[in-house]
N, C-alpha and C positions, 0 to 999 in steps of 0.2 A: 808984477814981473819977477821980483825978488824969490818970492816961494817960490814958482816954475822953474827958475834956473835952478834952486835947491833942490827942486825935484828930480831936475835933468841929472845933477848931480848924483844925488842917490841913487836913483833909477843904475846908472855907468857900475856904480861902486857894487850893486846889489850884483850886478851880470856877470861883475868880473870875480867876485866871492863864490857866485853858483859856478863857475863855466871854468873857474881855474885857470889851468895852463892853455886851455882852447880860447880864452879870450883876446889872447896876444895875437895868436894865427891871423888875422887880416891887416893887423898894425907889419908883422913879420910877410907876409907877403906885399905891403907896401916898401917897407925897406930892402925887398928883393928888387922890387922891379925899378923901385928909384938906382938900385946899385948898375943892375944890367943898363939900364939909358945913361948912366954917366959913366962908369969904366968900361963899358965896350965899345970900340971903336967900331962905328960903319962905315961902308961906302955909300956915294952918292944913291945908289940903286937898292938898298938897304936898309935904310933910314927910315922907312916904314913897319920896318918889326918894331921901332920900339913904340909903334900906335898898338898892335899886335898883341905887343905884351902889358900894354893896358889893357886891354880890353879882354883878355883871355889869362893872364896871369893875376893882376885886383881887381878888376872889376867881381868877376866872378864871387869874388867872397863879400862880396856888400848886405847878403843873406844870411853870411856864418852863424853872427851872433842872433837874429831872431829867429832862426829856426832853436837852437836851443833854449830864446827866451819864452817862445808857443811851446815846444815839447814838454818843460816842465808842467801843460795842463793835463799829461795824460800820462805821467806819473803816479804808483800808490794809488789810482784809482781814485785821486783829489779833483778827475773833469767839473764835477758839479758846483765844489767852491772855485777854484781857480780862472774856469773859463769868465764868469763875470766878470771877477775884475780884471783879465788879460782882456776881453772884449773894451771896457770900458775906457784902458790906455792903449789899444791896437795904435791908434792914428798917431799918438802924441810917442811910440814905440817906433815907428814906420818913420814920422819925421827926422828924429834924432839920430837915427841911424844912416839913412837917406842925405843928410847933411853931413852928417862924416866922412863918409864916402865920398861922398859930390869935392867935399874938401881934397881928401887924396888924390882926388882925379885932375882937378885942380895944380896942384902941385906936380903933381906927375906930369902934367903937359907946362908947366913953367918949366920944369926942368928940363925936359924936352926942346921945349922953345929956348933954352938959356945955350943949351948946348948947339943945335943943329939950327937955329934960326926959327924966325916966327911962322915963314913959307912949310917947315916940315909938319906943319900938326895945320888943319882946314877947320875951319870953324861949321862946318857938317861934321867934321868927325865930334866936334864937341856940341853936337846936337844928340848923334849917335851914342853920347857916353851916356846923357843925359836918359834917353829911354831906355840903355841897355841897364844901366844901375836898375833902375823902378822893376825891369824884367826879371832880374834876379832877384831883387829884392821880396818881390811876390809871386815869382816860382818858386823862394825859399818857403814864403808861411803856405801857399797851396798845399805843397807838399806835406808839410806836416800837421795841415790841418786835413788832409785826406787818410795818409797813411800811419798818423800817428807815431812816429819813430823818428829818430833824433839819426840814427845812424842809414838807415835806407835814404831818407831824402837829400842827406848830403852825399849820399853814393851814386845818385841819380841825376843829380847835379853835376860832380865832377866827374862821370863817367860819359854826360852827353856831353862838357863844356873840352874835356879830353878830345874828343871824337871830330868836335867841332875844330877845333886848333891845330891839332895831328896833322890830318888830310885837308886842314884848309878848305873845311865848310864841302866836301866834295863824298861825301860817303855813306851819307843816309837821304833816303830824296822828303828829308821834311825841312820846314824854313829855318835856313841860315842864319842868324843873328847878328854874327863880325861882317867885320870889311874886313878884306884881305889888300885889296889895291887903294892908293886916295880914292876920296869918293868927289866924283862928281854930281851937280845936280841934272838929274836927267830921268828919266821912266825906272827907273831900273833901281836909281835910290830912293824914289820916290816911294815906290812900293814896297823896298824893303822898310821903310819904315814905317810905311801903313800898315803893315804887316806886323813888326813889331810893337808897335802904336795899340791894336786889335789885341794881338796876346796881353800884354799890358792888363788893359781892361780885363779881359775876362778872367785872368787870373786875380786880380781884386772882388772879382765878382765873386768869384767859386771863396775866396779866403772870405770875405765878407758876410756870404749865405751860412757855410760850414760853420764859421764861431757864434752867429747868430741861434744856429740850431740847435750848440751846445749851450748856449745861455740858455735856452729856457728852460724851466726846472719841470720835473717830470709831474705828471700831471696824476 
């Protein structure tokens, strides 16, 4: 157990030496959105943005740091050594990060719940953080294991996760990801999260095939 946590360690230290000032961006949108849920006052009717701003203001970056920890394999034209061994800690990369995150979300709904009561946050919606992290998390490496670029795929990202928030899920006719009202259980949640549940998968599927394909050395 000892060496793996020293790896976890490493592993943190090495991301944050490659990735620089970009490493902070998800810690720094955490201490945004914990600021907006404790210094802004809502109303009763209201009190639901600051689910909102979970879920569209951190969540979203629960991908930041793997999408640049994957793009360094298409760098300098190094795919061929790199991709191995980024294949070989994909899971134990996707873990660590995935519990980070799960952490801040975590915290962000205690602090939610310290302020507004334990009635403001539903424990579907802490269903929903659950598959919306994993969502991002493997829309971030799809991405750049399709299109190779560090900077298009976070552009694609926050340009649909923008779009999504903005107009409140209402402006492009493909599946919605947030809740905008509490969720009830009912038909209607049901399938959104079947729905996101599906994307889920298949976007592990396409990351999973795609680094597989660069792993194998040319023949």
């Amino acid at each position: 157990m000892k060496p793996y946590i020293e790896w976890i360690r490493t592993a943190f230290t090495f991301d944050r030496k490659t990735m620089g000032g970009a490493f902070f961006v998800p810690p720094a949108m955490f201490a945004l959105s914990l600021l907006l849920i404790l210094l802004i006052p809502r109303k009763s009717q209201s009190i639901y943005d600051n689910v909102i701003i979970i879920q569209g203001l951190f969540i979203p970056f629960s991908g930041w740091c793997l999408t640049y920890r994957f793009g360094e394999m298409y760098e300098d034209g190094a795919q061929e050594t790199l991709v191995p061994y980024y294949a070989k800690w994909f899971w134990a990369d996707v873990f660590r990060y995935f519990f980070v995150h799960m952490l801040g979300v975590v915290l962000l709904s205690i602090a939610l719940g310290w302020k507004y009561g334990a009635s403001s946050l539903s424990p579907l919606n802490m269903i929903h953080f659950v598959i919306l992290t994993l969502f991002y998390l493997f829309f971030s490496t799809t991405l750049i294991v399709l299109v190779k670029n560090v900077d298009i795929s976070l552009t694609v990202i926050f340009i649909y996760t923008v779009l999504e928030v903005a107009t409140l899920g209402t402006f492009m006719p493909w599946p919605h990801i947030f809740l905008f009202d509490p969720p009830v259980w009912d038909p209607f949640f049901i399938s959104k999260l079947t729905v996101l549940s599906l994307a889920v998968l298949l976007l592990v599927s396409i990351t999973v095939v795609w680094i597989r394909r660069g792993d194998r050395k040319p023949q």
